[in-house]
C-alpha positions, 0 to 999 in steps of 0.5 A: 465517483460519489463515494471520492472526498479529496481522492479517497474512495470510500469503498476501495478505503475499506477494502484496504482497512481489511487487507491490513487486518489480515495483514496485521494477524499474518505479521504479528503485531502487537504494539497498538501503534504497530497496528494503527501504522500497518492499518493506516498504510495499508488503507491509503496504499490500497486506495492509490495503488491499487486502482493503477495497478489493477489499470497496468495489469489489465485486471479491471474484473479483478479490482477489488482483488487487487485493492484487496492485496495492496492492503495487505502488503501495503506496509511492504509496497512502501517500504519498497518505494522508500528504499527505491528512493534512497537508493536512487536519490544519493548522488554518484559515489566513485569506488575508492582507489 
């Protein structure tokens, strides 16, 4: 596309940046690193999530829908990975007998 710098489009950033302010007026945040953190995640979050989500769940049509609500709870979506990667990264721990 002509709008992609090093994998960033544009127009899907955008779509992010207003997901996350949504999201920033739903959670509640008031501390302006709080605000700038939800914003930035939610901006990059919706620009690589969403176009592959929308790919996996068939939903070309409703793409800007969906990298719409990958902003929106784009703090939540990595949060999630984070966790995933914890859980899954820690080597076998045997019950103690």
């Amino acid at each position: 596309m002509a709008n992609d710098f090093y994998g960033l489009n544009l127009k899907e950033i955008a779509i992010g940046i207003q997901g996350a302010f949504s999201g920033v007026f739903i959670l509640r945040r008031k501390k302006l690193w709080d605000v700038l953190g939800t914003i930035f995640v939610g901006a990059v979050t919706a620009n690589y999530v969403g176009p592959a989500l929308a790919r996996y769940l068939n939903l070309t049509d409703y793409h800007d829908l969906i990298v719409y609500f990958c902003g929106l709870g784009g703090w939540t979506v990595c949060l999630g990975v984070l966790k995933w990667f914890d859980l899954y990264s820690r080597p076998y721990e045997r019950s103690k007998e």
